[in-house]
C-alpha positions as CSV (number, residue, x, y, z in Angstrom):
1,X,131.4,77.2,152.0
2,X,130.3,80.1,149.4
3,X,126.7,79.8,148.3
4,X,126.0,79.5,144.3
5,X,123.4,82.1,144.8
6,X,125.6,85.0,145.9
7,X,125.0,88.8,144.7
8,X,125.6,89.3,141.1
9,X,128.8,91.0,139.8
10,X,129.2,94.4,139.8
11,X,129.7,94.0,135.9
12,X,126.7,92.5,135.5
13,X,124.9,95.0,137.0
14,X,126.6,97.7,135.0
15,X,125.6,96.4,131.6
16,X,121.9,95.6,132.9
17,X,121.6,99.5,133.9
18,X,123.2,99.7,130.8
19,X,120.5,97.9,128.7
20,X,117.4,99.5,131.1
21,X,119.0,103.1,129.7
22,X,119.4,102.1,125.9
23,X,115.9,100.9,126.7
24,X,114.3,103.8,127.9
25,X,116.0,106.0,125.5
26,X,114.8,104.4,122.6
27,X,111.1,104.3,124.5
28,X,111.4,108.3,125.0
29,X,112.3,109.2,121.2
30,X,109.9,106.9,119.9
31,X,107.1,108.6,122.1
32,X,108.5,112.0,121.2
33,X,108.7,111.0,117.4
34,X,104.9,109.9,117.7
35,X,104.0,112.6,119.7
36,X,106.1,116.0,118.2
37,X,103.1,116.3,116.1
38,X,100.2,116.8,118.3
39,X,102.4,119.0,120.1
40,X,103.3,121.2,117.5
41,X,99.7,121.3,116.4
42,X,98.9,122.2,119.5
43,X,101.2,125.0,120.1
44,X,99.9,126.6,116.6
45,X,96.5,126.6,118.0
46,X,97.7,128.3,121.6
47,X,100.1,131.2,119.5
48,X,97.7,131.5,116.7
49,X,93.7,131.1,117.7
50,X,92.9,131.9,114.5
51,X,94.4,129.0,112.5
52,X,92.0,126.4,114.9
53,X,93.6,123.5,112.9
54,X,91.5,120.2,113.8
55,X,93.3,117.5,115.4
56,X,92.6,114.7,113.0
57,X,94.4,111.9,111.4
58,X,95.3,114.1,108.1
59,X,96.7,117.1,110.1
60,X,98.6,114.7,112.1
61,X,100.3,113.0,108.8
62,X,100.9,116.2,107.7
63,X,103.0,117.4,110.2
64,X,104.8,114.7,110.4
65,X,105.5,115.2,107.4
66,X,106.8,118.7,108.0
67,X,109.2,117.3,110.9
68,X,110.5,115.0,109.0
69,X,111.2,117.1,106.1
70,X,112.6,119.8,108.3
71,X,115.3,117.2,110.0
72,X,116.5,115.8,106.5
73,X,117.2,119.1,105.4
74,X,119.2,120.0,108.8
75,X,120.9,116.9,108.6
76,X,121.8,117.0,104.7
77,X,123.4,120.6,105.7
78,X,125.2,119.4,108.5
79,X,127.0,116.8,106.1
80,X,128.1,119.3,103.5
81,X,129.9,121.1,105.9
């Protein structure tokens, strides 16, 4: 007699580890994305003491601002080639 509650398929359990890595990735490049930013800020301050540039809301914006200027211009090269 085989039980109805038997071990799931090994397909099954494929596409759920599947799902957990999609999940995770998008979960790391959306904390990298937020947090690029305070890092770069940050590593100004440590290679160049003399810019001390504040860690507020502004600088923060602004920088993003910069990394996202900086990858639309090395994508838009990468297409014309």
């Amino acid at each position: 007699m085989k039980c109805v509650l038997d071990v799931p398929s090994r397909s099954f359990i494929l596409l759920t580890m599947k799902i957990a890595m999609y999940l995770l990735m998008a979960a790391g490049l959306l904390v990298l994305f937020f947090l690029a930013p305070l890092i770069t800020i940050w590593s100004l301050n440590i290679l160049f003491p003399s810019l001390a540039i504040p860690y507020t809301i502004w600088t923060y914006l602004a920088m993003l601002w910069v990394h996202s200027s900086a990858i639309g211009i090395y994508y838009r090269g990468s297409k014309d080639k």
